[in-house]
C-alpha positions in Angstrom: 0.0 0.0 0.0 1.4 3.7 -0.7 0.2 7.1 -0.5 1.3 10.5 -1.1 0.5 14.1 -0.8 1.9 17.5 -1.7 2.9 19.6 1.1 4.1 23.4 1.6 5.3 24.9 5.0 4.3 28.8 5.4 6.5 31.5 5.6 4.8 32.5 8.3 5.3 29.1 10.3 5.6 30.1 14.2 9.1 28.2 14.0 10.8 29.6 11.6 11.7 33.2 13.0 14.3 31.4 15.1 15.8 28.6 13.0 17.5 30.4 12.0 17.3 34.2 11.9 17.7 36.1 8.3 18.1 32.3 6.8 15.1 30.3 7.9 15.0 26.6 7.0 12.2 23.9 8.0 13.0 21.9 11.1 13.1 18.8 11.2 10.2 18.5 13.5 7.7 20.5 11.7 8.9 17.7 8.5 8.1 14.8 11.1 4.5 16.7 12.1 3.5 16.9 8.7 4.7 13.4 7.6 2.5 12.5 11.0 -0.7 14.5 9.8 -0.3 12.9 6.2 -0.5 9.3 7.9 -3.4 10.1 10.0 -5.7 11.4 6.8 -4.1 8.0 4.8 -5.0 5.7 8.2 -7.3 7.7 10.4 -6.7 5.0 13.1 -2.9 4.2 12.8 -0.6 4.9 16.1 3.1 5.6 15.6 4.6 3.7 18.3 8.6 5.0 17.5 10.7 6.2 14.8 13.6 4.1 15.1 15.1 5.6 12.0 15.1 9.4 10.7 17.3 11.5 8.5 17.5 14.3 7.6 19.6 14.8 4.1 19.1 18.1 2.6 17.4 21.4 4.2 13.9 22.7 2.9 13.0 26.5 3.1 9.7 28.1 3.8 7.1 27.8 0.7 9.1 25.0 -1.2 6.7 22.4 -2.2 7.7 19.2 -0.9 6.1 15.3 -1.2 5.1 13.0 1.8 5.1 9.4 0.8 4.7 7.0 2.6 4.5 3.0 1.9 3.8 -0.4 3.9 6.9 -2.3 4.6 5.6 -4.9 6.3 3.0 -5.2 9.0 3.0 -2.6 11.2 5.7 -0.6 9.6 6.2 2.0 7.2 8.7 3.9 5.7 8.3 7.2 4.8 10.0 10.2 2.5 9.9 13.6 2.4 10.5 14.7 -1.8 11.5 18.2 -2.9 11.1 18.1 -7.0 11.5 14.4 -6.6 14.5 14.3 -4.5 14.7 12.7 -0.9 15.1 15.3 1.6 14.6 13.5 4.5 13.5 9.9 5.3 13.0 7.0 7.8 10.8 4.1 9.3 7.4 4.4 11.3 6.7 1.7 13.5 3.0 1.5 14.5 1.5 0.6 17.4 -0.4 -3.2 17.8 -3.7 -3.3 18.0 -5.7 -2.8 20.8 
């Protein structure tokens, strides 16, 4: 199973004043809350139990478009990539949650 969606961050993101000032780039935790929302619209009831692996390999700034994929590994994982014009900018594994 994959899905993916196109993504933006806002200028005007509350984070990005201080990272860093005059030169702001995305952190890596607004990257990871987006890849987050992105799995909740795909699997309204999946829970993300870790992230045992994340990097981060090239920086995005403020109103680049960027792609969340994301794809089934095996059960109860995913793996997941951030795209800027079809280049991985950041990446990692998702390990969900068992069922309750």
């Amino acid at each position: 199973m994959e899905y993916s969606e196109d993504c933006i961050v806002a200028a005007t993101h509350p984070t990005l004043p201080g990272h860093f000032p005059g030169h702001p780039i995305v952190p890596g935790v607004v990257l990871l809350d987006h890849v987050l929302a992105a799995l909740v619209r795909w699997q309204p009831t999946a829970v993300v139990s870790v992230l045992p692996q994340v990097k981060f390999i090239e920086p995005l700034l403020p109103e680049q478009p960027f792609t969340i994929a994301l794809r089934s590994d095996r059960p109860g994982r995913l793996r997941f990539e951030c795209l800027r014009a079809g280049r991985c900018i950041a990446g990692g594994i998702l390990q969900l949650a068992a069922d309750r």
